[in-house]
C-alpha positions as CSV (number, residue, x, y, z in Angstrom):
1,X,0.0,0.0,0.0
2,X,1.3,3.7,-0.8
3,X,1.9,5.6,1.9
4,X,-0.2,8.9,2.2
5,X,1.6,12.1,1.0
6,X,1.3,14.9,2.9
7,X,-0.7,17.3,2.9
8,X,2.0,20.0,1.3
9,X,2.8,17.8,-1.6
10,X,-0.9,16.8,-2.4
11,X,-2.2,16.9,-6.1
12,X,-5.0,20.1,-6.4
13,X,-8.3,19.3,-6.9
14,X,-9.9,20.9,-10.5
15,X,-11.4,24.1,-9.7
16,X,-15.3,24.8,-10.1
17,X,-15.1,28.1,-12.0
18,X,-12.4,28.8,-14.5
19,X,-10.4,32.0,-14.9
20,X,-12.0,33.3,-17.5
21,X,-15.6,33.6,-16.0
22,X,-14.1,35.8,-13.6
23,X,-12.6,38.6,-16.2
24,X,-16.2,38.5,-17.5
25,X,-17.7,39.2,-14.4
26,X,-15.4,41.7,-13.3
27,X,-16.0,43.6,-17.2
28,X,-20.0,43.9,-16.3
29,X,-19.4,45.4,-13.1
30,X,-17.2,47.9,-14.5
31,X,-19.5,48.8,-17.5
32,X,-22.3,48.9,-15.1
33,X,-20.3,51.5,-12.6
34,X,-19.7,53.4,-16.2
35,X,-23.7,53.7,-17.0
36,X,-24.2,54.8,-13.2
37,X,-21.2,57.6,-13.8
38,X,-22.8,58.7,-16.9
39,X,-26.2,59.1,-16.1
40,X,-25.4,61.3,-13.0
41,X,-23.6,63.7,-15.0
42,X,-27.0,64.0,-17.3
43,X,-29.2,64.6,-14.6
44,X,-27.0,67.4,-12.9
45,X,-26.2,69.0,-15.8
46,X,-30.1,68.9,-16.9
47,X,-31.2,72.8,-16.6
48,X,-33.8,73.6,-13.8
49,X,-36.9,74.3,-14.9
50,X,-38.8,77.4,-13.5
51,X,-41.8,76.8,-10.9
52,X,-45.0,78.1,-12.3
53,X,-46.1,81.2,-10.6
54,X,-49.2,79.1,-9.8
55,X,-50.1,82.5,-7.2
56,X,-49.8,85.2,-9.7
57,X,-52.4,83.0,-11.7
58,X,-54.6,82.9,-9.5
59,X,-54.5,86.4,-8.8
60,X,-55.0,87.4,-12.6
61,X,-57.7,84.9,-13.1
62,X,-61.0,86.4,-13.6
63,X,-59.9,90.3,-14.0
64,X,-60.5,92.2,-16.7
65,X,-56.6,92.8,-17.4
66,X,-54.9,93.1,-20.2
67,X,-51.1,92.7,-21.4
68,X,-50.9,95.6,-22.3
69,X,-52.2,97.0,-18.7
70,X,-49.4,95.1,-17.0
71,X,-46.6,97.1,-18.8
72,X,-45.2,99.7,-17.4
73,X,-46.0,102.6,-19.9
74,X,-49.9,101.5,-19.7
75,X,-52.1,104.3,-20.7
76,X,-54.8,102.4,-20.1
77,X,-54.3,101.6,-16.7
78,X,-53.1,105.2,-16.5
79,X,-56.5,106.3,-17.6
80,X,-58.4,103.7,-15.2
81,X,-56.5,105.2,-12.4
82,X,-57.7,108.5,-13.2
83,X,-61.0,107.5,-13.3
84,X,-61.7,106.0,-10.0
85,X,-59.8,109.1,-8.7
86,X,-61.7,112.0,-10.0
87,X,-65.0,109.6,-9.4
88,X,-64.1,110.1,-5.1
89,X,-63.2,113.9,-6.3
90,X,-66.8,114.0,-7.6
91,X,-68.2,113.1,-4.6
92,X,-66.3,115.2,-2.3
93,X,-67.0,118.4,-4.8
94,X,-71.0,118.1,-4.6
95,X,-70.5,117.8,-0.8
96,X,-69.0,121.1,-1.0
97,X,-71.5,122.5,-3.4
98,X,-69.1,122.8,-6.0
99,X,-71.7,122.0,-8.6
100,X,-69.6,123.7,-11.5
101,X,-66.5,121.3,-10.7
102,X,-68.6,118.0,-10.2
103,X,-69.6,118.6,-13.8
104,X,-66.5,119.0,-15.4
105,X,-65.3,116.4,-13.5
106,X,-68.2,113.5,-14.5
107,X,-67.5,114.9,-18.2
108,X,-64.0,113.9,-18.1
109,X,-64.6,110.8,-16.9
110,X,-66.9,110.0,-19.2
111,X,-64.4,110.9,-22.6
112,X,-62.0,108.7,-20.5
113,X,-64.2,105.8,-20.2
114,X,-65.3,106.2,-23.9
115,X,-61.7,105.6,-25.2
116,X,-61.5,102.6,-23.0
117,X,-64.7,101.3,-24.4
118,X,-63.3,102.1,-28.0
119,X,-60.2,100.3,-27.5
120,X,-61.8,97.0,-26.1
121,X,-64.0,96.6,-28.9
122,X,-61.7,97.0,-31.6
123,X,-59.5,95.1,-29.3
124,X,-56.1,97.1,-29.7
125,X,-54.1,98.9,-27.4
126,X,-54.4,102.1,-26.6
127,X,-51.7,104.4,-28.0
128,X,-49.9,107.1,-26.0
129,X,-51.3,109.5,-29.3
130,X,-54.7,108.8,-29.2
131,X,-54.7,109.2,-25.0
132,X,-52.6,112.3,-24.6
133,X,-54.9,114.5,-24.7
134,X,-57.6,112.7,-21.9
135,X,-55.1,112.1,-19.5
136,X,-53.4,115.5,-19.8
137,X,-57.2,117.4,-19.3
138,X,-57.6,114.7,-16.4
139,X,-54.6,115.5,-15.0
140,X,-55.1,119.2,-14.9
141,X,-58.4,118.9,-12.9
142,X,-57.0,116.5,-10.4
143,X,-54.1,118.4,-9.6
144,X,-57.5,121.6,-9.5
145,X,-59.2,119.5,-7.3
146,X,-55.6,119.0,-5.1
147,X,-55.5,122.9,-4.8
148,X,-58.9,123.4,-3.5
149,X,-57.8,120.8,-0.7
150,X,-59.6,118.1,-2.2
151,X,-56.8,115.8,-0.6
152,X,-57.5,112.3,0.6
153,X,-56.9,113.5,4.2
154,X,-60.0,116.2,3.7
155,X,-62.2,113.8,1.8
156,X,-62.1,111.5,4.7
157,X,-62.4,113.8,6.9
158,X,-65.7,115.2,5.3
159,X,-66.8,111.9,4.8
160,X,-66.5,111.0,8.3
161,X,-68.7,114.5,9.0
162,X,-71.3,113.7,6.2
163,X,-71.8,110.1,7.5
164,X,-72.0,111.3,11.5
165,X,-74.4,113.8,10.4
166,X,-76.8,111.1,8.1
167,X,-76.9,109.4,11.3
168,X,-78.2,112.2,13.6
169,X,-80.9,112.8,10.6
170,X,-81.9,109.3,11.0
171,X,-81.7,108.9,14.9
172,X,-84.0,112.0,14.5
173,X,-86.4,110.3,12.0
174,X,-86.6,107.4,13.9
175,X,-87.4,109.0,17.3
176,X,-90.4,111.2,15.1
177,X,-91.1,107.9,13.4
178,X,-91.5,106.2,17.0
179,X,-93.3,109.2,18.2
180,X,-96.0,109.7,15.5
181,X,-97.0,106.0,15.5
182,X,-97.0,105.9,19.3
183,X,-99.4,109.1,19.2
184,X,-101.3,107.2,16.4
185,X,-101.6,104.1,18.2
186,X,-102.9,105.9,21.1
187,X,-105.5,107.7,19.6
188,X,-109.4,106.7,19.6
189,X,-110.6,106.4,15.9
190,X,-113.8,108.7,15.0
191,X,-115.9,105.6,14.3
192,X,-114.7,103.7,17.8
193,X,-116.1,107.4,19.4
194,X,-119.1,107.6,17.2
195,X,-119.9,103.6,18.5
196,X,-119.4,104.5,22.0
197,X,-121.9,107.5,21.6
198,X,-124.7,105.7,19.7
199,X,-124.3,102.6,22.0
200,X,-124.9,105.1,25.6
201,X,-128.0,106.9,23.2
202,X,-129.1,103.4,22.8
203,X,-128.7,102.1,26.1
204,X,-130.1,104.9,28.0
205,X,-133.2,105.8,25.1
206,X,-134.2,101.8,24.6
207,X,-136.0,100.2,27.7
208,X,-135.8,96.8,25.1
209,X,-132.1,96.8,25.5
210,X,-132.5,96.9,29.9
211,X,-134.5,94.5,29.5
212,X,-132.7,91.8,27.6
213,X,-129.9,92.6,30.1
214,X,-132.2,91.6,32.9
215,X,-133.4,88.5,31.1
216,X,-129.9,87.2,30.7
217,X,-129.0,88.0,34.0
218,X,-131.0,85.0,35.0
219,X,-128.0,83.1,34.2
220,X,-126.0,84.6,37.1
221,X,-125.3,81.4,38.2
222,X,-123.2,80.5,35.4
223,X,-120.3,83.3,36.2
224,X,-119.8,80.8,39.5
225,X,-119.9,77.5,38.0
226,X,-116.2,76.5,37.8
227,X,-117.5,73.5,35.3
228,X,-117.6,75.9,32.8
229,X,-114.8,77.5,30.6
230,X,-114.4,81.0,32.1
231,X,-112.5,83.8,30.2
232,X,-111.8,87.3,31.3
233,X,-111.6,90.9,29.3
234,X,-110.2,94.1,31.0
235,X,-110.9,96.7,28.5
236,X,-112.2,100.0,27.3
237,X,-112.8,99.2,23.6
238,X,-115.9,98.0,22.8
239,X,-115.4,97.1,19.2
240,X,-111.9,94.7,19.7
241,X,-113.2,93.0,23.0
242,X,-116.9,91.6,20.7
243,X,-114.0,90.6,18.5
244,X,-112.7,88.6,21.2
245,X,-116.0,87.5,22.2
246,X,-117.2,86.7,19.0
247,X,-114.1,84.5,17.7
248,X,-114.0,82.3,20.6
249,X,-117.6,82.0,20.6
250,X,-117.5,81.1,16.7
251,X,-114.6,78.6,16.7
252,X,-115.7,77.0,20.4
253,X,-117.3,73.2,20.2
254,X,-119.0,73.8,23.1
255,X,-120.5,77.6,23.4
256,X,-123.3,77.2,25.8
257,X,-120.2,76.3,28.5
258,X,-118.4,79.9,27.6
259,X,-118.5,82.3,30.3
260,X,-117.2,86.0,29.8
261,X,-116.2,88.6,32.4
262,X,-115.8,91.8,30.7
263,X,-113.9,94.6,33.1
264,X,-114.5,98.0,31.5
265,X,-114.6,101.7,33.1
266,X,-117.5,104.3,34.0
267,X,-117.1,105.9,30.6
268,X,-118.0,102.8,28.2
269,X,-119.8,101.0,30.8
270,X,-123.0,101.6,29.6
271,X,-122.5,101.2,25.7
272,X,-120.6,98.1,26.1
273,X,-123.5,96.5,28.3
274,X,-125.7,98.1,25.8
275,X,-123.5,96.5,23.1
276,X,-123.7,93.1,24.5
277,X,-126.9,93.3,25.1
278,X,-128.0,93.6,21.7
279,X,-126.3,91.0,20.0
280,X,-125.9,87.3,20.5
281,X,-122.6,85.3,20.6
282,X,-124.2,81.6,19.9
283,X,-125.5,81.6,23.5
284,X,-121.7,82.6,25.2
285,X,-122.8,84.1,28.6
286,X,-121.0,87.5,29.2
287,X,-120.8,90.1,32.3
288,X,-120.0,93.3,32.1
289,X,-118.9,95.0,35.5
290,X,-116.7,97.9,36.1
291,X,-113.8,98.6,37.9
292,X,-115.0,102.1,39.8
293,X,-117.3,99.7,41.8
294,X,-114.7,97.4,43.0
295,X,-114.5,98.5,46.7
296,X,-111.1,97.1,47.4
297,X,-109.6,98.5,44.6
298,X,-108.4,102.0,46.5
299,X,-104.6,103.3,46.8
300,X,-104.1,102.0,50.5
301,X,-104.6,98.7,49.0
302,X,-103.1,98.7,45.7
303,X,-99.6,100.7,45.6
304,X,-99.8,100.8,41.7
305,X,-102.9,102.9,41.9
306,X,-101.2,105.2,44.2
307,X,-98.3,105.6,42.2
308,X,-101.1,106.4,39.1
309,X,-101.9,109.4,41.3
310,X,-99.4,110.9,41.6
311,X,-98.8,113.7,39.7
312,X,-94.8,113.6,39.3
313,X,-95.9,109.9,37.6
314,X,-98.6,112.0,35.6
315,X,-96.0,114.5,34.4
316,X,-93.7,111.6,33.7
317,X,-96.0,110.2,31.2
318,X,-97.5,113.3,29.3
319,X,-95.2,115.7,29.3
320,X,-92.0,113.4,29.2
321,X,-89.3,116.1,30.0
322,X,-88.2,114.9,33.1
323,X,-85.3,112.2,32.0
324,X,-84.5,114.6,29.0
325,X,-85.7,112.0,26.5
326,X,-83.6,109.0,27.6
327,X,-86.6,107.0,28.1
328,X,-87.9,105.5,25.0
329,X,-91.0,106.8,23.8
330,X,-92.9,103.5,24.0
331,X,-92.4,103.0,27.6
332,X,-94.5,106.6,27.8
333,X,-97.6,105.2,27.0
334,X,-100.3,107.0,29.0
335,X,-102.0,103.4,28.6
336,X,-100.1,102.6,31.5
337,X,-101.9,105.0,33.2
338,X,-104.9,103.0,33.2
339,X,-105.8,100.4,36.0
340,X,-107.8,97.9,33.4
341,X,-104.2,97.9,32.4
342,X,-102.9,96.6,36.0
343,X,-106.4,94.8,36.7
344,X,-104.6,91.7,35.6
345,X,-103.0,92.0,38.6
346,X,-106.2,91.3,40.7
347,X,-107.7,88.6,39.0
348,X,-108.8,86.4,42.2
349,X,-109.9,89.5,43.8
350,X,-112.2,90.3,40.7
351,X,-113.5,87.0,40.3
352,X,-113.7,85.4,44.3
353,X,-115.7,82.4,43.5
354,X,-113.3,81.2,40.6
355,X,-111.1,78.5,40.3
356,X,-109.5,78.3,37.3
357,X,-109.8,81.7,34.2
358,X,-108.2,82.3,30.9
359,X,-106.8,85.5,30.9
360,X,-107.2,87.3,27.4
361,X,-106.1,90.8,25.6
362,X,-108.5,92.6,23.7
363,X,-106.5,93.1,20.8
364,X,-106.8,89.3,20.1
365,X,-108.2,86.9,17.7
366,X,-109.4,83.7,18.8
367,X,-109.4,80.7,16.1
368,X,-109.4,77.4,17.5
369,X,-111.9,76.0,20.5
370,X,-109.7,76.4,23.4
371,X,-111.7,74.5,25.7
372,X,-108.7,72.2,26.4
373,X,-106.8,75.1,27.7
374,X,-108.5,74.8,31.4
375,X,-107.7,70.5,31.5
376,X,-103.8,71.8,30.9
377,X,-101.8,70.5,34.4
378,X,-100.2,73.7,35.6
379,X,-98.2,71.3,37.8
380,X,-98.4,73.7,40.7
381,X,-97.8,76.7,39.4
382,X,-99.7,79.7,38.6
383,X,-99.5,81.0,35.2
384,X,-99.8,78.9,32.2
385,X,-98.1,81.2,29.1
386,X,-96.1,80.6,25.9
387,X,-92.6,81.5,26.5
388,X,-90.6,83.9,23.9
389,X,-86.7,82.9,24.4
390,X,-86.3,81.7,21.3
391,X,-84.5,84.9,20.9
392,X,-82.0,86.8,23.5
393,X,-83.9,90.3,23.6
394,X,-86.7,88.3,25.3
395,X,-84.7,87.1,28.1
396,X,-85.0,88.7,31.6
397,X,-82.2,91.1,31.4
398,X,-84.1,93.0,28.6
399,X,-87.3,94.1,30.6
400,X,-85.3,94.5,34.0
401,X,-82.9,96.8,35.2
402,X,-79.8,94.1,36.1
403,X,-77.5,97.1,37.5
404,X,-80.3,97.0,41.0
405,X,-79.0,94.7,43.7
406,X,-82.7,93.8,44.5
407,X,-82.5,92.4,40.5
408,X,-79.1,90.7,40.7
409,X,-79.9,88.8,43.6
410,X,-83.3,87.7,42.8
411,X,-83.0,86.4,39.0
412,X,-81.7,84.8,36.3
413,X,-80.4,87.1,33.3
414,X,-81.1,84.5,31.2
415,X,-84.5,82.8,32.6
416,X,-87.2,82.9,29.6
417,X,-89.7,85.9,29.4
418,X,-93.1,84.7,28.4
419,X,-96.2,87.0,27.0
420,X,-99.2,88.6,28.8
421,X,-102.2,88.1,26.5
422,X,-103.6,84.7,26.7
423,X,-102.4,82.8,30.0
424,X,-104.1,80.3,32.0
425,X,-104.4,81.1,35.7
426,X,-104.7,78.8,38.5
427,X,-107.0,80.8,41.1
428,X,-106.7,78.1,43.9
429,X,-102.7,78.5,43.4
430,X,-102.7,82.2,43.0
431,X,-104.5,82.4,46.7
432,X,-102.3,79.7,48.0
433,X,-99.0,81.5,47.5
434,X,-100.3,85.3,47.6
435,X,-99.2,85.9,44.3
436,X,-100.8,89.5,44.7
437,X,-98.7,90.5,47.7
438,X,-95.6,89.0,46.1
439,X,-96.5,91.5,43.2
440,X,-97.1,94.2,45.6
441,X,-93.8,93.9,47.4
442,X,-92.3,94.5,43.9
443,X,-94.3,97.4,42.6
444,X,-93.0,99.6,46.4
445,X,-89.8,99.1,45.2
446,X,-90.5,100.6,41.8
447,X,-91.7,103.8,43.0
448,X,-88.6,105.6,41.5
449,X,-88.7,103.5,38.6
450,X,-85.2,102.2,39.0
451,X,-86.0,98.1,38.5
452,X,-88.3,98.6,35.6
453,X,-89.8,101.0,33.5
454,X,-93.9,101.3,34.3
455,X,-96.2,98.8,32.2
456,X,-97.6,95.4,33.1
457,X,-95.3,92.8,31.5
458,X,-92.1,93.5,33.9
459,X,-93.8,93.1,37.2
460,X,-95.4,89.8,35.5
461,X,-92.1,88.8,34.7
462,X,-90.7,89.2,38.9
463,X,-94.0,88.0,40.1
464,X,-94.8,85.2,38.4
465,X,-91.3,83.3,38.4
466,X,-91.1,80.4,38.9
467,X,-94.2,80.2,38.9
468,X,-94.8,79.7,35.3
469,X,-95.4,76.6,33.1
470,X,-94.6,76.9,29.8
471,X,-97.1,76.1,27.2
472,X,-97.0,75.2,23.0
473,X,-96.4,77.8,21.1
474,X,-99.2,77.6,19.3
475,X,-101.9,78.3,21.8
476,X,-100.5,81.6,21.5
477,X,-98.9,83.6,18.2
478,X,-97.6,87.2,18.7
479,X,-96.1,89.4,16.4
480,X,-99.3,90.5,14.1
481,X,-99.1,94.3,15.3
482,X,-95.9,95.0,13.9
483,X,-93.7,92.2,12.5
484,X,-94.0,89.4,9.7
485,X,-95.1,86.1,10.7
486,X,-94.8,82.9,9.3
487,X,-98.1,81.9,7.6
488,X,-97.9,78.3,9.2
489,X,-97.3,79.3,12.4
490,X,-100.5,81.9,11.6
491,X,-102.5,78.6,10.3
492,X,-101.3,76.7,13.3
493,X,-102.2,79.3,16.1
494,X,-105.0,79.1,18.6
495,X,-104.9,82.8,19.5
496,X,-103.3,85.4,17.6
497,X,-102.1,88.6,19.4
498,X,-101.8,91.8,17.4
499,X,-99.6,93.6,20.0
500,X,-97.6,96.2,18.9
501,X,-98.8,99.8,17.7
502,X,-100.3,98.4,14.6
503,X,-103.5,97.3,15.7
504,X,-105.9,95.8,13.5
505,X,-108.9,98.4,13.3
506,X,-106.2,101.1,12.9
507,X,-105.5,102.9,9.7
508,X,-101.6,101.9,10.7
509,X,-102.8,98.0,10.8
510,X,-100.8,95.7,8.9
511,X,-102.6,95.1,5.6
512,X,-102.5,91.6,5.1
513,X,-103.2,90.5,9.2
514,X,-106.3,93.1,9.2
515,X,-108.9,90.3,7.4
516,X,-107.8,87.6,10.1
517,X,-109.5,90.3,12.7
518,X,-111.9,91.4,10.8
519,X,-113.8,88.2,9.4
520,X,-115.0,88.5,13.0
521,X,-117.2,92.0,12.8
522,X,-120.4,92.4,11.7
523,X,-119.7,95.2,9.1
524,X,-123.2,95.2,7.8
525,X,-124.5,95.8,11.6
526,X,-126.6,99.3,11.6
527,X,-124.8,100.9,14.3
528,X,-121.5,100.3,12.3
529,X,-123.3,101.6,9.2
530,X,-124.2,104.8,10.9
531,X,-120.4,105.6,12.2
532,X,-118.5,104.8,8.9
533,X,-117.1,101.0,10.0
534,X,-115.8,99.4,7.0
């Protein structure tokens, strides 16, 4: 056997991969390294390309611009210039009364805006030749109009002094505007005065008339029956409160069950029994009573009436010089003078044997049965009324003075006002938690007017809270006296309120809202006849 050589001396084995292979592979790497060289040097000696001005496009895109505008040397833009200058020159000249100026100012302007209208629709340029001649005689009068210190400085200036005294004129036209409808508002119509006269003739010349009062005054024992749906009236116009009657009466399922308390004073007392004497409301039972015979009703009992009396409150209200005019004219209202207008106050007093009464404003129109207003659950409170937050200026803060500790402490800024006009009132409740005293503890704090301006709705607001449960909007619909209402919410409404100045039978009513009130007057009735109702 042959020994084993060592390993030193041992034959090599033949190798997997000749020589050649590997020159090849090393050749394709350096070719490859080559192509990567090359293309580098093409892409960094490629030229950059510009961004777009992608801004300045935007910018441009939709104005009426032209090339040639953009140059430099533009006439055009030269003469546009000129234009919108001498237009503010124009303005400030006839401000001054320099009539002669304004003229030859608008002329210009015109020949300028002709040769730009001449040169877009032939759709050249303009030329420095054709232009000279405008833009020198514009130039001339606006270097005129510099020298008679028609300079921006003055023009604002004068501006500033037109605009401030544009706004006194119409502060003043507004107050006159406020004024003249308030007196208008106020005011008794001739054929409302002519009614009330031929209704007192009637009463007192027509035994017939006595008589029918007597024979319905058999039914006094309806006005105590707390079964039946009992409404009350505090008012001193005979016409709107039959409206009032008369709708409800019309649109109720069940009239025979309608009781009305009409509250009126000495003067119409005797045409308005007269009035309801003569004419029948589908078998609606209605009193008519006035306050003068209340015996409670005196100034040690009712601080309101006391306040009426007084003559610094009188002076207040007629002659209105004694805030030099900061109060608005609409809380002047000599209506507020008037205890019908505060009866509301007094309502258990009024009606003693009554539980439960619906509470309505003469200026009214009734259009749905409201018979399901007295099985409402009040849930313990007092008043039942819509509320009117669904805007901020009906909020607390807007009726009451929050500057008065007494306010601040007592309520909410923000707690939801609610409207006098139709509100259900809980008698039994009202007596319960001496809702009157509450409101009398309020009005001796208002003798110097500082929590609230005088009216009925403010002390509502303090004397009723919390007290109040809110009810759907649509049992009551405000607004008809002096803003637009939605026609739905008109369809939709069980009683319709015109408050505001523009009252219905009114020559200042609103035009379209005076046939919802009106369906509900006998216009063909001989005593309207006779004093020009139509």
């Amino acid at each position: 056997m042959r020994p084993r050589r060592p390993v030193d001396f041992r034959r090599p084995g033949r190798r997997r991969f000749p020589n050649v292979l590997w020159w090849v592979l090393c050749g394709v790497a350096v070719l490859l390294f080559i192509f990567v060289l090359s293309k580098g040097s093409q892409i960094e000696s490629r030229p950059v390309i510009p961004q777009r001005p992608y801004r300045h496009d935007r910018i441009m895109e939709g104005l009426n611009i032209t090339e040639e505008m953009l140059s430099p040397d533009s006439v055009a833009r030269q003469l546009s210039d000129q234009i919108s200058l001498a237009k503010a020159f124009v303005v400030i000249a006839k401000e001054s009364n320099n009539l002669q100026f304004a003229w030859e100012l608008s002329a210009q302007i015109r020949n300028s805006q002709i040769l730009l209208s001449n040169a877009a629709i032939r759709r050249t340029p303009l030329t420095t030749s054709e232009s000279e001649t405008a833009i020198r005689d514009m130039a001339v009068l606006l270097y005129q109009a510099q020298q008679l210190h028609y300079d921006s400085a003055t023009m604002i200036m004068r501006l500033k002094a037109r605009i401030q005294a544009l706004e006194e004129q119409m502060s003043s036209v507004s107050e006159k505007s406020s004024k003249y409808g308030q007196i208008a508002a106020e005011e008794v119509p001739k054929s409302l005065y002519c009614l009330g006269v031929r209704l007192t003739t009637e009463w007192f010349g027509n035994v017939n008339i006595q008589r029918k009062l007597q024979e319905k005054k058999q039914l006094d024992m309806k006005l105590k029956d707390n079964n039946l749906y009992h409404f009350c009236v505090f008012s001193d116009n005979i016409l709107a409160t039959s409206v009032v009657v008369n709708s409800t009466a019309l649109n109720s399922n069940n009239p025979e069950k309608v009781v009305f308390h009409l509250v009126t004073d000495e003067i119409n007392y005797a045409p308005m029994k007269a009035w309801f004497a003569m004419n029948d409301f589908r078998g609606v039972t209605v009193e008519v009573q006035k306050f003068e015979d209340f015996n409670w009703l005196n100034a040690s009992y009712v601080p309101v009436l006391k306040q009426l009396q007084d003559s610094e409150t009188q002076s207040y209200y007629f002659s209105g010089n004694s805030d030099d005019g900061r109060t608005p004219i609409k809380f002047r209202n000599p209506k507020y003078l008037s205890m019908l207008n505060h009866l509301r106050f007094y309502i258990p007093e009024v009606f003693p044997a009554l539980k439960k009464v619906v509470f309505l404003d003469d200026d009214v129109v009734v259009q749905k049965d409201l018979s399901a207003l007295f099985s409402i659950d009040l849930n313990s409170n007092v008043n039942g009324a819509v509320e009117t937050c669904m805007e901020t200026f009906h909020r607390y803060h807007k009726y009451l003075n929050y500057s008065h500790p007494l306010i601040r402490a007592h309520f909410d800024p923000d707690a939801c006002g609610w409207a006098f006009g139709m509100n259900v009132f809980d008698l039994v409740e009202w007596r319960k938690r001496n809702v009157t005293g509450i409101y009398h503890y309020w009005q001796e704090r208002n003798v110097d007017r500082t929590l609230w301006k005088l009216g009925t709705l403010p002390p509502g607001l303090l004397t009723f809270y919390g007290l109040t449960e809110p009810l759907d909007s649509s049992w009551h619909v405000l607004g008809l006296g002096y803003t637009n209402v939605d026609p739905q919410v008109i369809e939709k409404g069980a009683v319709l309120h015109f408050n505001g100045n523009s009252k219905p039978w009114l020559k200042i009513g609103i035009e379209k809202y005076k046939p919802l009130w009106e369906k509900y007057v006998d216009y063909s009735h001989y005593l309207l006849q006779q004093c020009n109702f139509h």
